[in-house]
N, C-alpha and C positions, 0 to 999 in steps of 0.2 A: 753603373760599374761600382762594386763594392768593394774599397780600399779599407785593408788594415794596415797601420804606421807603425813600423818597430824602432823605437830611435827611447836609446837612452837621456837623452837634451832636452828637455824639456818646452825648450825655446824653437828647438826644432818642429818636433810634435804640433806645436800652435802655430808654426808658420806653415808645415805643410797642411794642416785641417784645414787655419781657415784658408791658403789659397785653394786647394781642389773644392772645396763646398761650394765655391764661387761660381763652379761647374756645375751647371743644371743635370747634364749626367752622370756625375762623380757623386757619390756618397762613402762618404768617411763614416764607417760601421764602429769602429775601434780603434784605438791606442794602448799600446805597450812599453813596460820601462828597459824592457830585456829580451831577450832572446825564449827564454822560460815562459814568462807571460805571452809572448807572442805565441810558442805553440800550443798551446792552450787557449788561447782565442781564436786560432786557425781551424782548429777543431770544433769548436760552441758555433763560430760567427759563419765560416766557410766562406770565405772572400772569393772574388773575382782576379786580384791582384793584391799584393803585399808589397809593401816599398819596407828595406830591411836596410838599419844602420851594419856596418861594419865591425867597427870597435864598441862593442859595449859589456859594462860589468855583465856576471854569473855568468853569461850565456853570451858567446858572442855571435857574429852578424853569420862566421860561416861554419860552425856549429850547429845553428840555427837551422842555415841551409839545409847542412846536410841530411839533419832531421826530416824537414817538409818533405824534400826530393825520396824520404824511402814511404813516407804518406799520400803527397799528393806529385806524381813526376812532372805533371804539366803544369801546375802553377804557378802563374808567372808572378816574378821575382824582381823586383828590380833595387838592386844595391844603392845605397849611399857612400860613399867615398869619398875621402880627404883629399886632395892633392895633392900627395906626398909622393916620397918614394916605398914607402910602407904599405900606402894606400891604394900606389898603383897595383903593385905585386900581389897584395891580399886581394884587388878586384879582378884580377887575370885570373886565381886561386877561384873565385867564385864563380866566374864564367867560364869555367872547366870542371865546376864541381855541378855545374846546371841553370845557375841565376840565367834569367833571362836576357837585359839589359844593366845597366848602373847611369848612376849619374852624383856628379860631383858635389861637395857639398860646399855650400859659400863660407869663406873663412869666417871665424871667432870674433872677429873686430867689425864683418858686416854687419849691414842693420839690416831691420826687419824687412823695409821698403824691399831691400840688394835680394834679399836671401828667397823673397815672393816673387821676383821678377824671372831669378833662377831658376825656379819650380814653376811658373807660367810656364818656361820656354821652354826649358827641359825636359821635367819630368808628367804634365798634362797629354802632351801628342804622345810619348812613349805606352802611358798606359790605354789610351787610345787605339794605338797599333796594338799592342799585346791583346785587349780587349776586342781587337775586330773589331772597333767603331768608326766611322768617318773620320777621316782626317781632313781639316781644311774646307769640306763641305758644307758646314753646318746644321748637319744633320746627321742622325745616324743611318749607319747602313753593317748590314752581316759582312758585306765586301766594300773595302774602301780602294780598291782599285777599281773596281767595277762604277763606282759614285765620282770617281772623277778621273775615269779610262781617259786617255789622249786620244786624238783625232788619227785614222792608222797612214803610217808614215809608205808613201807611193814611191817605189823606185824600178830600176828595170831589172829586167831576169840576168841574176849572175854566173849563173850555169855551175857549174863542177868547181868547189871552193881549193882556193891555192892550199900551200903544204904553210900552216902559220909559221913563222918566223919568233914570234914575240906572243905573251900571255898576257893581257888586261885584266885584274881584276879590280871590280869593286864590291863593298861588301860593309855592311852596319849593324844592327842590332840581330841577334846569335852566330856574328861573325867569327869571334874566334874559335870556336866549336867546329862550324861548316869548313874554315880552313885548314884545321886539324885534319879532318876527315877526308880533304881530298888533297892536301899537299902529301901527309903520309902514304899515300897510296902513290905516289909518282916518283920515277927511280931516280939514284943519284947522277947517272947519266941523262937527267930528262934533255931532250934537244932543243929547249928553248931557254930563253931566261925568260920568271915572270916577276912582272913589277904589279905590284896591289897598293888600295886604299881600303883603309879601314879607318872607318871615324871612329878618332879616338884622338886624345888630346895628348900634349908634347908628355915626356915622361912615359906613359901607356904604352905607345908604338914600340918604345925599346923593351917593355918585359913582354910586349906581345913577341917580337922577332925574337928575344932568346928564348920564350916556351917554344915556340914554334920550331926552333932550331931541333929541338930535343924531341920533337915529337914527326921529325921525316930525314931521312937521310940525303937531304937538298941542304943545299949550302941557304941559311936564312939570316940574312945582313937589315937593318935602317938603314933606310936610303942617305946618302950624301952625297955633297955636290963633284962631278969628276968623275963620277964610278962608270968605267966600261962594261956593257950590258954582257956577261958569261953564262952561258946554256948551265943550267942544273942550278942554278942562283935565283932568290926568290930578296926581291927592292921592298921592303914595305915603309912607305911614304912616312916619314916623321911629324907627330900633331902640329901645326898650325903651321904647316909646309906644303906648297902645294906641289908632285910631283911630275914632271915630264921628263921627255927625251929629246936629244936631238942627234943628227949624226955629224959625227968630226972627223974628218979623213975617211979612212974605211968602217970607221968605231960607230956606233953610239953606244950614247955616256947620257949621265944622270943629270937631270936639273933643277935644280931645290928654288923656290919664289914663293915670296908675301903677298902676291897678287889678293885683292877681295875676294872674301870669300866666296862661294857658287854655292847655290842652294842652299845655304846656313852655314857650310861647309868649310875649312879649311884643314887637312888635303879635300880635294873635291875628285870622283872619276871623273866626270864628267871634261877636265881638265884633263886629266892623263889620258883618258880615250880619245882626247883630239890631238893628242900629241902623236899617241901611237899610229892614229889616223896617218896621220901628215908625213910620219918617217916613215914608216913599214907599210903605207898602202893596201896591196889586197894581199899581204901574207899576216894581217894582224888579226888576228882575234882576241876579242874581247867577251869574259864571263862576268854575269851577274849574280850576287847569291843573295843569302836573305836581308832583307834591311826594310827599314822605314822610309820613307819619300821617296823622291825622283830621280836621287841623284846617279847618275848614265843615260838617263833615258838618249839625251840632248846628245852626249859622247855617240850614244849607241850609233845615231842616226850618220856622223861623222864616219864610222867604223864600216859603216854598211856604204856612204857614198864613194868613199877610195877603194871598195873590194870588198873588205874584208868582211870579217863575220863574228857574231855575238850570240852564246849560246846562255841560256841560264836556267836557274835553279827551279822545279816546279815546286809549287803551291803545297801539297801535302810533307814534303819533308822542311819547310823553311818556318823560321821562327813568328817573322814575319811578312809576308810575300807581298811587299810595294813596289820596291825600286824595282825585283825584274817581272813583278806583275805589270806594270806599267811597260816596261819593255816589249814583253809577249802580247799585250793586247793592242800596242802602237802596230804588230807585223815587221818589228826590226828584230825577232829572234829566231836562228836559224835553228835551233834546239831549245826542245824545253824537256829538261832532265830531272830527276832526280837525285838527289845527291849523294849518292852513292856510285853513280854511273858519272860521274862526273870525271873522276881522273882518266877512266878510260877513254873517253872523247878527246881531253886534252892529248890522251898520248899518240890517239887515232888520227887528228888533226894535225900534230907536227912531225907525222910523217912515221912513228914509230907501230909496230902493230898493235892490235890493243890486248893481243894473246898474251902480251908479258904485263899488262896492267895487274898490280897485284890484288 
């Protein structure tokens, strides 16, 4: 896999080289001080993946971007970001101008040790999935769901699926894109509410639900604690929150917990699909879209033993196809979609036709 580094820090630059080189499959081809110089060695060098600072002098990080994306469209991209409130919004700004992934950057006052450990755990598997390489195998492979498919999950025939009541989603790496694409297409009357997880850490979740507010005519809130569940409303899970439901009198309402993380995660689906599981039974469904690792698979299985049902995103339209490739090849998904065909299912499933799908 051939990495070029666009980071104005110099300090950075040496911490991301020498951690990926530690990688027998990662090759660090180049380094740049800007935006400039990077597209110009995008061009000589033709990487496999770019990891691209955000804030940097001449040329910045989405500048940058938006260059490569009229060059190369599929190139995956993966952001560096501060953890600011600046930094969340320019990284939402980038994963809607086409970056592939991001990932945060260790503060100014870390050290070397903090800021390797960072980029081990973060930014290594990312370029990995982006790259089609094995993940967690150790080895490579063209299909990293296929290198480490689940064992397929055996249950009994559940004949003709109820009318869902509730929307699961989960969803990670080109998630906020895949959710654009199918929340806008769903009308303000939709007859469900849907509650989502999108990994993404505290601060992100809130510019994620106000883009997304503006980009579908659904009511789109951050989750908090007490919120009764209303049709045409869309919950998205707040970072390092993990989110369920439960029901109070006639209601269910929201529930926000620090519980450990699941899968590296916190929000985790895999948490909220056992929630949905346990309240809403066989009118719940649950959707999976593009992302890196596992996380639903485990939820999924939950989703499918109370009734309900889990449809997810196929393989040629997603950024990266784990979490519901792993889904589809366990035998827990009753649809495997593209995304595009997406909202009309949802509007098929709770009950609405799918002739007013827009």
């Amino acid at each position: 896999m051939r990495v070029l580094i666009v980071d104005d820090s110099a300090f950075m630059r040496r911490a991301i080289s020498q951690m990926l080189a530690s990688d027998p499959d990662i090759q660090v081809i180049g380094t740049a001080r800007n935006g400039r110089e990077g597209l110009d060695m995008a061009k000589r060098l033709e990487p496999d993946v770019i990891t691209l600072d955000i804030e940097m002098p001449e040329m910045d990080g989405l500048t940058t971007l938006r260059a490569i994306r009229k060059t190369h469209p599929r190139l995956p991209v993966v952001m560096f970001s501060a953890l600011t409130e600046r930094g969340a919004a320019d990284t939402l700004e980038a994963l809607h101008i086409g970056a592939s992934d991001y990932v945060t950057k260790p503060s100014s006052t870390a050290g070397k040790a903090v800021a390797q450990q960072r980029i081990s755990q973060d930014l290594v598997p990312k370029i990995r999935s982006l790259c089609r390489v094995g993940v967690g195998t150790g080895s490579s492979s063209s299909n990293p769901v296929a290198a480490s498919a689940p064992k397929p999950f055996s249950m009994r025939a559940l004949g003709t699926p109820m009318r869902a009541d509730v929307v699961a989603i989960g969803v990670s790496t080109g998630g906020p894109n895949a959710l654009a694409t199918v929340l806008s297409a769903l009308p303000a009357d939709f007859p469900a509410p849907i509650v989502l997880v999108q990994h993404m850490q505290n601060m992100f979740t809130r510019f994620l639900a106000e883009r997304l507010s503006t980009q579908t005519s659904l009511n789109v809130v951050e989750a908090s604690n007490g919120q009764v569940l209303q049709s045409g409303t869309v919950y998205v899970a707040p970072g390092d929150f993990h989110l369920t439901v439960r029901r109070q009198s006639n209601q269910v309402v929201t529930v926000l917990g620090q519980e450990p993380p699941e899968n590296s995660h916190r929000p985790a689906a895999d948490v909220l699909f056992r929630s949905i599981a346990e309240v809403y039974g066989s009118r719940a469904l649950g959707l999976v879209l593009t992302g890196m690792g596992e996380d639903g698979r485990k939820g999924s299985e939950e989703i499918n033993r109370a009734g309900g049902r889990v449809i997810v995103q196929d393989e040629a339209s997603s950024v990266v196809w784990e979490m519901a490739g792993r889904i589809a090849s366990a035998g827990l998904a009753d649809a495997v979609l593209p995304l595009n065909a997406l909202a009309g299912e949802l509007i098929r499933r709770t009950g609405r036709p799918s002739t007013t799908a827009a």
